[in-house]
C-alpha positions in Angstrom: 84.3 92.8 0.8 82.9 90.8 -2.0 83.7 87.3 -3.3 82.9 86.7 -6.9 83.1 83.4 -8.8 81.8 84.1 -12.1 83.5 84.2 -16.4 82.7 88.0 -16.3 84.0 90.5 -13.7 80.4 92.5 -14.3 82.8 95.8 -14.0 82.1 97.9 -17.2 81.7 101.3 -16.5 79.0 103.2 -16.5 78.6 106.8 -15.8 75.1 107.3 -16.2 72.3 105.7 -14.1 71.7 102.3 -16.4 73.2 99.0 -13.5 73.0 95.6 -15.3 74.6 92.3 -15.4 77.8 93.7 -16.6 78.0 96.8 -14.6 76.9 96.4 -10.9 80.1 95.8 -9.3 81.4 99.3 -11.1 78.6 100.5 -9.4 79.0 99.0 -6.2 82.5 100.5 -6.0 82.0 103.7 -6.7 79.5 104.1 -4.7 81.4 102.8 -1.7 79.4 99.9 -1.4 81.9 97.4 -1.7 85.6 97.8 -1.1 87.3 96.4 -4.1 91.1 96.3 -2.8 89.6 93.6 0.1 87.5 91.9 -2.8 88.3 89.0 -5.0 86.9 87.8 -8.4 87.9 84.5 -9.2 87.7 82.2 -12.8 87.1 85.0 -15.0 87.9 83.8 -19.1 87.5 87.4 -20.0 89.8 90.8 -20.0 88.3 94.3 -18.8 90.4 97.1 -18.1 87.7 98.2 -15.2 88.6 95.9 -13.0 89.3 98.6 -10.6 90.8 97.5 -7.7 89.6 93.9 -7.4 92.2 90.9 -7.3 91.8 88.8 -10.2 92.2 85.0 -10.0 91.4 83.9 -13.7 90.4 81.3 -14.7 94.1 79.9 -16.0 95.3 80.4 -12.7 92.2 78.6 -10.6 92.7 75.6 -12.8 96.2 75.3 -12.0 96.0 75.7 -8.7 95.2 73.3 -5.9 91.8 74.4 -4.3 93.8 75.2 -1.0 95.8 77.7 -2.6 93.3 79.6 -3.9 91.1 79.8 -0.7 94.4 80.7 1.0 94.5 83.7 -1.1 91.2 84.4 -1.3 91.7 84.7 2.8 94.7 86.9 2.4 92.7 89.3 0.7 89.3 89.2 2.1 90.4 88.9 5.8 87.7 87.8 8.2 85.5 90.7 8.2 82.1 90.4 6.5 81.7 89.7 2.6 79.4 89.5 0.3 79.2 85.9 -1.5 78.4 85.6 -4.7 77.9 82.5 -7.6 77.2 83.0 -11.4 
């Protein structure tokens, strides 16, 4: 599982070998390193269409909810297995 707070899902696809800033979580899920439907990105400002599988809590919808909420959620989805943290 992965827990992202970031602007940016870092999900572009990319078939070829190039990871980067924008696509290592594509990568990460294709390649069965992370499992995206037990993975959240949260406070994203911008739109991909690769978002794969991940559950999306913009930006919008952090700000208008009250921080419980959100790590209520974040807990629905993640579970309490292990998980990646991440910050950027």
């Amino acid at each position: 599982s992965l827990v992202h707070f970031d602007a940016h899902s870092d999900t572009w696809a990319d078939e070829r070998s190039r990871v980067d800033h924008g696509t290592m979580f594509w990568h990460a899920v294709k390649e069965g390193v992370v499992d995206d439907s037990r993975s959240v990105q949260i406070g994203l400002r911008t739109t991909n269409d690769e978002t794969l599988g991940f559950t999306v809590l913009d930006a919008r919808a952090v700000h208008e909810q009250r921080p419980q909420v959100i790590a209520e959620r974040i807990m629905e989805v993640v579970g309490e297995k292990g998980v990646y943290l991440t910050f950027d």
